[in-house]
C-alpha beads as a LAMMPS data file, in Angstrom:
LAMMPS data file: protein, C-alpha beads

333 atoms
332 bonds

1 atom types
1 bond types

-500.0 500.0 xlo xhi
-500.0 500.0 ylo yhi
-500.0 500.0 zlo zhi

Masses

1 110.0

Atoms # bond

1 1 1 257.039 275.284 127.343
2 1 1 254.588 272.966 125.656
3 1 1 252.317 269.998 126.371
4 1 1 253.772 266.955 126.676
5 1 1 253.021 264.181 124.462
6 1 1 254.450 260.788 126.350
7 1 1 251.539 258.440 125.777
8 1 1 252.136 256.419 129.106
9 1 1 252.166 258.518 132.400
10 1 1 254.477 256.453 134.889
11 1 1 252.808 255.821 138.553
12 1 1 256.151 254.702 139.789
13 1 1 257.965 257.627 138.829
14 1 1 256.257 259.420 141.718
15 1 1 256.216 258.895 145.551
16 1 1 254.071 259.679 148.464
17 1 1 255.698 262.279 150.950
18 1 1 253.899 261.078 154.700
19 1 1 252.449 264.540 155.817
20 1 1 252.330 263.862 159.378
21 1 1 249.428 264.794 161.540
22 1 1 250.063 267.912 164.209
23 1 1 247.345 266.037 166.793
24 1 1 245.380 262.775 166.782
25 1 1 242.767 262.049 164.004
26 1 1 239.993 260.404 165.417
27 1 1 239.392 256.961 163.133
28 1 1 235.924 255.010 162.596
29 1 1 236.308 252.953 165.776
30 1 1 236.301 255.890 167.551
31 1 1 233.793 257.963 165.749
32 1 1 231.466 255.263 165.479
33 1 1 231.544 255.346 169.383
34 1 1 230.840 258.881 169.445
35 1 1 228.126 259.257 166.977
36 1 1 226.860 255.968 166.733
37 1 1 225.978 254.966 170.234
38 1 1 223.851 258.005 172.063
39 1 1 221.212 260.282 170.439
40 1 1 221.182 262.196 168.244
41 1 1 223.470 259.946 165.729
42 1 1 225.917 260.781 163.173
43 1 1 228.869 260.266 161.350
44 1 1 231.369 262.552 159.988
45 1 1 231.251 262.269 155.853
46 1 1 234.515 261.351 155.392
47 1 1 233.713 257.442 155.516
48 1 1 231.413 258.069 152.256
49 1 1 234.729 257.798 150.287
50 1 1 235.597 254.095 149.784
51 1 1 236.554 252.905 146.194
52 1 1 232.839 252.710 145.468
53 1 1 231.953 255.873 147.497
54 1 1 234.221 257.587 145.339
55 1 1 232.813 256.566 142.111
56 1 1 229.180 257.039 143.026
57 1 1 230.462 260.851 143.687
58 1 1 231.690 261.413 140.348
59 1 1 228.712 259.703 139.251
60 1 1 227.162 262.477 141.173
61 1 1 228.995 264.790 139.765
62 1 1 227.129 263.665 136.346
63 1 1 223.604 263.905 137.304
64 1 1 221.599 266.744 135.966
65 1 1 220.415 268.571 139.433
66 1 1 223.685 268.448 140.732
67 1 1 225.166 271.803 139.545
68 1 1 228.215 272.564 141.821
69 1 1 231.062 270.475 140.324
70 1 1 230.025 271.892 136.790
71 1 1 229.653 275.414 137.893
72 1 1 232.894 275.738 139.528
73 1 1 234.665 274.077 136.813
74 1 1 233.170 276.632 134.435
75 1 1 234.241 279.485 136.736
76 1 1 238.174 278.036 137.026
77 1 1 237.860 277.819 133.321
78 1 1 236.941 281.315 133.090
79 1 1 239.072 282.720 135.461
80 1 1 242.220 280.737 135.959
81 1 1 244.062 282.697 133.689
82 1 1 242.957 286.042 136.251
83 1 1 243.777 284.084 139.318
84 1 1 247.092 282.711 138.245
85 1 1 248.199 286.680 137.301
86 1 1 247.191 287.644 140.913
87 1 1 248.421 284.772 142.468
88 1 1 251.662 284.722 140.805
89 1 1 252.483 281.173 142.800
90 1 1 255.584 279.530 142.286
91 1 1 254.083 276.618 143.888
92 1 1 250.179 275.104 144.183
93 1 1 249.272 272.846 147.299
94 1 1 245.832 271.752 147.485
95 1 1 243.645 270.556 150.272
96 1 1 241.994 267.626 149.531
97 1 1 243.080 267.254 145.628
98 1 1 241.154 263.539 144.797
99 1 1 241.424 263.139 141.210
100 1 1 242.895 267.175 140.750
101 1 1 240.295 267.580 137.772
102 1 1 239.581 270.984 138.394
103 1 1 243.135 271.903 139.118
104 1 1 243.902 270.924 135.583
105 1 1 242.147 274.821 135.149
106 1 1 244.733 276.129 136.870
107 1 1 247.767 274.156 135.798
108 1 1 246.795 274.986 132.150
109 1 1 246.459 278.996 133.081
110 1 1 250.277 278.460 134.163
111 1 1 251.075 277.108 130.909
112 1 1 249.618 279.525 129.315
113 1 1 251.299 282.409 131.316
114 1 1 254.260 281.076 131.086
115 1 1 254.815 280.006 134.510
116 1 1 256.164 276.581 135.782
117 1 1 254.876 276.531 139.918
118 1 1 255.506 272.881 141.485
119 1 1 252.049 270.967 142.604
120 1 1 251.780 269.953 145.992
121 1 1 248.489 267.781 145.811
122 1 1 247.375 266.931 149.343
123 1 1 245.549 264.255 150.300
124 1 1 244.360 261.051 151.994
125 1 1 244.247 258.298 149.744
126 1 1 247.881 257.485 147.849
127 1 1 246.152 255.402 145.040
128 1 1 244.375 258.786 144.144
129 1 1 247.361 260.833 144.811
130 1 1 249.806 258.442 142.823
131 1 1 247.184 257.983 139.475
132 1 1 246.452 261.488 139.301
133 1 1 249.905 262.845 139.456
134 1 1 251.071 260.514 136.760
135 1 1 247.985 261.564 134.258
136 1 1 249.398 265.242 135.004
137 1 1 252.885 264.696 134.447
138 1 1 251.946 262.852 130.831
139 1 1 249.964 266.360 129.894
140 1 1 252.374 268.871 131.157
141 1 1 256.207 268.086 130.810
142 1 1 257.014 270.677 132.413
143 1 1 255.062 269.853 136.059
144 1 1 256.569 269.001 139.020
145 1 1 254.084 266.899 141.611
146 1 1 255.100 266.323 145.004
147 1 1 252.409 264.301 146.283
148 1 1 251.788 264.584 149.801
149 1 1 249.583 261.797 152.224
150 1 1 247.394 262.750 154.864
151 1 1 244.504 264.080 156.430
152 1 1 244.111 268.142 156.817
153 1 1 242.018 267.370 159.434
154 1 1 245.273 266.610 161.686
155 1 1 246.136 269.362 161.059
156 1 1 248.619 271.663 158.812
157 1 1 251.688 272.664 160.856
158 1 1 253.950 269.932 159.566
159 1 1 253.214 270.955 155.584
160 1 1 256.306 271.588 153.957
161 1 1 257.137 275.459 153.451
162 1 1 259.278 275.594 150.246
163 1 1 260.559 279.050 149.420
164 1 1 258.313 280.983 147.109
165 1 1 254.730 282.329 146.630
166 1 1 252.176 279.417 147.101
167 1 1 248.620 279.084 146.250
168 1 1 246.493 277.095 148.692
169 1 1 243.650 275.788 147.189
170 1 1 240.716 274.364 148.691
171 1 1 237.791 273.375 145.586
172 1 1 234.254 271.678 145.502
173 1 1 232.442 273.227 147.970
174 1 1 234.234 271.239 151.039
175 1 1 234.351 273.969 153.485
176 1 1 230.827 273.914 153.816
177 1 1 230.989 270.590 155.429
178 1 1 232.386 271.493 158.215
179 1 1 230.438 273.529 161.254
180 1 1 231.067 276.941 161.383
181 1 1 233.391 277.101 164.409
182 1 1 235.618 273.789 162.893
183 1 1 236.203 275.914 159.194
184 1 1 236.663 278.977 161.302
185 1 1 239.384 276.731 162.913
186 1 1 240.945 274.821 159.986
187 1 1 241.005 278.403 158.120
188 1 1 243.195 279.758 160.968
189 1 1 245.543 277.005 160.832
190 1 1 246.094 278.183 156.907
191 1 1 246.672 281.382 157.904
192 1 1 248.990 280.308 160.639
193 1 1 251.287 278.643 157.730
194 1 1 250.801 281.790 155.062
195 1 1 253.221 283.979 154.020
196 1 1 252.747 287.377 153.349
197 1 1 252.788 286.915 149.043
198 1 1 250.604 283.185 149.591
199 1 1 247.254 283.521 148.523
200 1 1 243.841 280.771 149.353
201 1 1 241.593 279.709 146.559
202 1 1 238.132 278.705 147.829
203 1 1 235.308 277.434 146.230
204 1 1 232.177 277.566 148.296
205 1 1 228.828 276.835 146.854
206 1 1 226.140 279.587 147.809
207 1 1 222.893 280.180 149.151
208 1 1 220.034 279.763 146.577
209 1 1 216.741 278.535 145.693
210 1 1 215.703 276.115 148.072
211 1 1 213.870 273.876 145.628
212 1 1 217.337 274.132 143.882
213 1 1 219.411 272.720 146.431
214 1 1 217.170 270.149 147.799
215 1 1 216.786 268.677 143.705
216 1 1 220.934 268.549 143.838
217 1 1 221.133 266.166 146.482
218 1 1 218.066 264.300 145.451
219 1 1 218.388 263.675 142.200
220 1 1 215.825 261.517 140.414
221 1 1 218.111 258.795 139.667
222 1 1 218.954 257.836 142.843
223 1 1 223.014 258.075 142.543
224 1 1 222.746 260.817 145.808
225 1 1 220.811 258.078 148.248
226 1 1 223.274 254.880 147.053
227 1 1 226.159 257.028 147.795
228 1 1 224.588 258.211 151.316
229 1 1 223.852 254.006 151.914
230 1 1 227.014 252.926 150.709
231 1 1 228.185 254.481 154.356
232 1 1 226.429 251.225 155.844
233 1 1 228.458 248.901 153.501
234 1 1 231.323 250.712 154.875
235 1 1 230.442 250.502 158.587
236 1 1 229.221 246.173 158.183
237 1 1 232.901 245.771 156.345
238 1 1 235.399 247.353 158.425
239 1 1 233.333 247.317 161.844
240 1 1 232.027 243.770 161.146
241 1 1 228.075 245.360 161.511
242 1 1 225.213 243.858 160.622
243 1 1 223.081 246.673 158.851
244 1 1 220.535 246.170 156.571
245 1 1 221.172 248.227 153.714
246 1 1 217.523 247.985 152.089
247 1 1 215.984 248.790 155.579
248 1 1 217.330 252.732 155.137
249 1 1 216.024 255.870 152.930
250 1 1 217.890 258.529 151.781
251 1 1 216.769 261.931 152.953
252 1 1 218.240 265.228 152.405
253 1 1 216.682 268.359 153.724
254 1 1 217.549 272.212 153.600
255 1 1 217.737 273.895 156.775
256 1 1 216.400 277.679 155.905
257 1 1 217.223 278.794 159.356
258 1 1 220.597 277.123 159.102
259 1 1 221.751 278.115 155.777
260 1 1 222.797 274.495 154.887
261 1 1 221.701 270.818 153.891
262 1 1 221.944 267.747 156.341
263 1 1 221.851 264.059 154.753
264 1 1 219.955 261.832 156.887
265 1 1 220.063 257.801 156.612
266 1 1 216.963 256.693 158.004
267 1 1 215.663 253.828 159.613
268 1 1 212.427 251.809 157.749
269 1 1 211.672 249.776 160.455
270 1 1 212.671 249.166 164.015
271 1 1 215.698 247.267 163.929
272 1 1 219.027 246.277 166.191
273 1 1 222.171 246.829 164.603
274 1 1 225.553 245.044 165.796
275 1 1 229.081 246.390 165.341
276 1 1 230.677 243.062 166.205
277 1 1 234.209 245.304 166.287
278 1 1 233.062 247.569 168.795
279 1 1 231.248 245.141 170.683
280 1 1 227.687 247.101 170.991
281 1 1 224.377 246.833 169.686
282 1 1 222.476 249.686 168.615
283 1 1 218.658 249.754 168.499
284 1 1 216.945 252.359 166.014
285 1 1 213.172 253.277 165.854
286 1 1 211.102 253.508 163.564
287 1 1 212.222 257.135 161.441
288 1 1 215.327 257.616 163.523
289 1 1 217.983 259.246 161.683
290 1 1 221.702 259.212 161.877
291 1 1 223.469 262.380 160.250
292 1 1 225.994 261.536 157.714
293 1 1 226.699 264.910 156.011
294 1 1 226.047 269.247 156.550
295 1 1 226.909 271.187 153.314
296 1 1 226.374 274.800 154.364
297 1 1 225.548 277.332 152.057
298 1 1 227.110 280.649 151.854
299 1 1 226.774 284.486 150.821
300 1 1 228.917 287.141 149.830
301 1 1 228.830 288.484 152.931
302 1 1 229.051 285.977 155.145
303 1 1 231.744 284.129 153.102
304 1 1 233.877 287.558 153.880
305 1 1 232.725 286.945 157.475
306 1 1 234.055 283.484 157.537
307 1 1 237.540 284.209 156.087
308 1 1 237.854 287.566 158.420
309 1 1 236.955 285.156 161.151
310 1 1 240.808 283.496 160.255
311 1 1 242.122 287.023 159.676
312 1 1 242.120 286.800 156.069
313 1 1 240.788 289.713 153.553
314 1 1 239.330 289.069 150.102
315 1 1 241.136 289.774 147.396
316 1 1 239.190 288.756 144.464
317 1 1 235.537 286.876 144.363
318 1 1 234.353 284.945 140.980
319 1 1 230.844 284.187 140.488
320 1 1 228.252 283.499 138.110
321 1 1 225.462 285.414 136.931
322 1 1 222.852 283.259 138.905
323 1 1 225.411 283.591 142.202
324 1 1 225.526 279.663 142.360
325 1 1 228.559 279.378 143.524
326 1 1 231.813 281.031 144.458
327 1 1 235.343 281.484 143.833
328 1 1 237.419 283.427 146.037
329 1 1 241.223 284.652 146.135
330 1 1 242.343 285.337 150.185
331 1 1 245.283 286.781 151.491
332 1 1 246.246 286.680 154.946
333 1 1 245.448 289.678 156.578

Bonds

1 1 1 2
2 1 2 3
3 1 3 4
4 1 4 5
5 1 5 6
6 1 6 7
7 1 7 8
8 1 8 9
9 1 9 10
10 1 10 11
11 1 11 12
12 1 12 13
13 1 13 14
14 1 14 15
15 1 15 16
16 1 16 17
17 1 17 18
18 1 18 19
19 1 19 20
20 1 20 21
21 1 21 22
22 1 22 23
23 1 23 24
24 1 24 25
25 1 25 26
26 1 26 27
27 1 27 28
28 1 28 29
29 1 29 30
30 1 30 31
31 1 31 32
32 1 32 33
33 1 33 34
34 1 34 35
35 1 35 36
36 1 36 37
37 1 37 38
38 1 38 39
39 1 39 40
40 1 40 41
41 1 41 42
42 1 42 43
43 1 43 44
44 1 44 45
45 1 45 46
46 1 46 47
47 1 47 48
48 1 48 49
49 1 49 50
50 1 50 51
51 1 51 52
52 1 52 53
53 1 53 54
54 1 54 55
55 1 55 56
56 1 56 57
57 1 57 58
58 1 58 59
59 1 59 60
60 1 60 61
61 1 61 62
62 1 62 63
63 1 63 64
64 1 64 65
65 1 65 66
66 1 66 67
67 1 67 68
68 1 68 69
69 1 69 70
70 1 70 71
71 1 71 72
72 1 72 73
73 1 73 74
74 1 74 75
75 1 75 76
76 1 76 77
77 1 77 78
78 1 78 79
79 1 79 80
80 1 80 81
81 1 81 82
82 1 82 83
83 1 83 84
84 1 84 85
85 1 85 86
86 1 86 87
87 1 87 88
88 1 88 89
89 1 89 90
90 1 90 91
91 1 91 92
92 1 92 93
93 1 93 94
94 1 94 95
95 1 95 96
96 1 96 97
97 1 97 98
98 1 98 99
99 1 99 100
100 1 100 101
101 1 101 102
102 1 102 103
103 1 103 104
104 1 104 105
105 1 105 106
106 1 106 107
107 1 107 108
108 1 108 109
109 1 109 110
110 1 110 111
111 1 111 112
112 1 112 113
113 1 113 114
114 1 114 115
115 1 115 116
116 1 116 117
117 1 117 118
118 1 118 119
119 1 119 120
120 1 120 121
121 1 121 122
122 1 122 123
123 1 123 124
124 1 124 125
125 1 125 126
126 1 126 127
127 1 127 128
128 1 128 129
129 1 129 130
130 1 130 131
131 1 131 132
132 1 132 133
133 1 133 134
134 1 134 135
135 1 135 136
136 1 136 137
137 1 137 138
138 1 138 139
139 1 139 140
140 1 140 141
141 1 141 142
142 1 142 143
143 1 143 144
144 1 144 145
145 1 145 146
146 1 146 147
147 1 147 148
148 1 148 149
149 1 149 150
150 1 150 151
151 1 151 152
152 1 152 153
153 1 153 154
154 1 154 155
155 1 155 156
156 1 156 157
157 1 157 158
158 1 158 159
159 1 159 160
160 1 160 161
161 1 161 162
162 1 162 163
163 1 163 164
164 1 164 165
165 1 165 166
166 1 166 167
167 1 167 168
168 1 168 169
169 1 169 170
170 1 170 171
171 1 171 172
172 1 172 173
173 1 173 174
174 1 174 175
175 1 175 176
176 1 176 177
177 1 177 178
178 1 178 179
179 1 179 180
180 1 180 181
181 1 181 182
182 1 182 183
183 1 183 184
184 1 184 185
185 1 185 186
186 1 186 187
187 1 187 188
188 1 188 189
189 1 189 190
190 1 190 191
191 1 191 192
192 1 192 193
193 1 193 194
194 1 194 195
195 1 195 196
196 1 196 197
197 1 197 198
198 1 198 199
199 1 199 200
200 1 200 201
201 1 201 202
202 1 202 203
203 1 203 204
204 1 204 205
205 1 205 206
206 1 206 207
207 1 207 208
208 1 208 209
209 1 209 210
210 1 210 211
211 1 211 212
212 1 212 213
213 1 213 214
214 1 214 215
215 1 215 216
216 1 216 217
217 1 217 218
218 1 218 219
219 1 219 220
220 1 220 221
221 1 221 222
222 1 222 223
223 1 223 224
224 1 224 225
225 1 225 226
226 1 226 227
227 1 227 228
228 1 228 229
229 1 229 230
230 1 230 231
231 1 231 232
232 1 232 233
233 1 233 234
234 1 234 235
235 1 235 236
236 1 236 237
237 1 237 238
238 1 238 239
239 1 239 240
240 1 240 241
241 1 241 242
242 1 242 243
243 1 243 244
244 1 244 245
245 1 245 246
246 1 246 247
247 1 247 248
248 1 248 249
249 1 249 250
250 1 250 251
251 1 251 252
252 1 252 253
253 1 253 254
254 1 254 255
255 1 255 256
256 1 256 257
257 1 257 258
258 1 258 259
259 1 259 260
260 1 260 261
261 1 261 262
262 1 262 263
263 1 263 264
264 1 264 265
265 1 265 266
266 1 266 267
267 1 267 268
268 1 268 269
269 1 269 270
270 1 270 271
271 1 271 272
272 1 272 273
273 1 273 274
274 1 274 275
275 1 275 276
276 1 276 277
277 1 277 278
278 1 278 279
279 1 279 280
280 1 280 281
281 1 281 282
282 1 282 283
283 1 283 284
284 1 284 285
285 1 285 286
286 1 286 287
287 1 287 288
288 1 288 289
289 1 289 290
290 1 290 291
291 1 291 292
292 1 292 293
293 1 293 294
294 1 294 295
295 1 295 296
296 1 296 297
297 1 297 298
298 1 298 299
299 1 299 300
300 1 300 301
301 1 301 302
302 1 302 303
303 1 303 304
304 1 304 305
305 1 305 306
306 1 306 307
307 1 307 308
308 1 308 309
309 1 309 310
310 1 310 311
311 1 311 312
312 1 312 313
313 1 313 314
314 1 314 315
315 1 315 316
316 1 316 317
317 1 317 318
318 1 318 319
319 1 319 320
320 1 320 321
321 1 321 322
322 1 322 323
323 1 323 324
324 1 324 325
325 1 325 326
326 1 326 327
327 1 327 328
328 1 328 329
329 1 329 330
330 1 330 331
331 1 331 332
332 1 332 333
């Protein structure tokens, strides 16, 4: 088995398989109704990631506070190799893949171990889905990607099931953007599709120093607070709004009691905001804040809680020596 060397990874050679969704997905229309219109406001985070959104995260990713993306890629580097021997997957789907960067950790322990699972990268956006899977299949000739399209959030029930151990793997941190009683959920619908011999990879970024995490989503260039605004460019293009970008700050806070950060936009000014599409007006005070992200934080212990919440059991956890962040290997219990 070796590397391949073809110098010009093919996007046609691939295809999207349509996951589709076990119950309705709520889109902006709707959500914009629901968060946008009453008090308190919010919107789910999900509608950060247009093509710009996107890029401002990896930009993100970049920035010197911002330490999850590099620690966990340090820990997959470390551990893959450990992971992939437990794991022992004969395929790889992963929730939410994006740009599968950090899977690359993974797919190279396989190499290395001599093993040849199929990658099942999972996820909403088919331009993503289709570039990435042709950048792996021109550095491992051995990979087979079956890209799948659509949103987790639906739900999992219609996954395929292909015979053979599989590794579910769920990176960057993204369970902690979801309240505790909605990951409680989502984890029980993995469990609900698991196999005896499957096995979860989570990443989940931990509970630290609060000076720590509020510098990591406040970072003194400013990429954190242009990707949190760039939600308004989203809402005045496909709701046909009328927000004033300039007239919002940025403003990310930890919650002690809470265990986790909210992302605020916040109004400058008073001001009345139209979405044409929806055909309302919203008026915001002065310092009124609409919620557009939670990242919760998480411990040892109340990461175990968590997965036992879904009837899973830890089987492995990977950590640093500051406890920044953390890897762990699940089976269902």
């Amino acid at each position: 088995m070796a590397t391949s060397s073809r110098a010009a990874p093919d996007i046609d050679a691939l295809r999207c398989q349509v996951v589709p969704s076990a119950r309705p997905v709520a889109g902006l229309a709707e959500d914009a109704r629901r968060g946008l219109l009453h008090r308190p406001r919010s919107l789910p985070s999900k509608y950060f990631y247009d093509e710009r959104g996107s890029r401002l995260f990896d930009a993100i990713c970049r920035v010197p506070e911002y330490y999850p993306t590099r620690t966990e890629g340090v820990l997959l580097a470390r551990h893959a190799a450990a992971i992939i021997a437990q794991a022992r997957p004969e395929h790889i789907l992963e929730l939410g893949s994006g740009a599968s960067r950090k899977t690359r950790h993974l797919l190279a322990a396989c190499e290395g171990g001599r093993r040849t699972p199929t990658y099942w990268p999972f996820d909403v956006c088919e331009e993503m889905l289709l570039a990435a899977g042709a950048e792996l299949s021109g550095r491992y000739d051995w990979l087979t990607i079956n890209p799948l399209l659509g949103d987790y959030c639906g739900g999992l029930r219609h996954l395929p099931a292909p015979d053979g151990r599989r590794l579910f793997v769920f990176l960057g941190g993204t369970i902690g953007n979801f309240e505790r009683a909605e990951a409680v959920a989502l984890l029980r619908e993995l469990h609900a599709i698991m196999a005896p011999g499957d096995r979860l990879l989570l990443g989940a970024d931990r509970v630290k120093d609060p000076a720590v995490l509020r510098a990591a989503y406040n970072d003194a260039q400013g990429v954190t607070a242009e990707f949190n605004r760039n939600l308004l460019h989203v809402l005045n293009r496909r709701l046909d709004a009328d927000f004033v970008v300039e007239a919002f700050r940025h403003e990310a806070v930890y919650r002690e009691d809470r265990e986790r950060i909210e992302m605020y936009l916040v109004s400058a000014r008073p001001q009345t905001v139209r979405l044409r599409a929806l055909g309302e007006c919203i008026g915001l005070a002065e310092g009124e804040r609409i919620l557009t992200e939670i990242s919760c934080k998480f411990t040892p212990d109340s990461l175990e809680s968590l997965l036992g919440a879904a009837r899973m059991r830890v089987d492995a956890h990977y950590a640093p020596p500051d406890g920044y962040f953390s890897l762990v290997l699940a089976r269902p219990d």
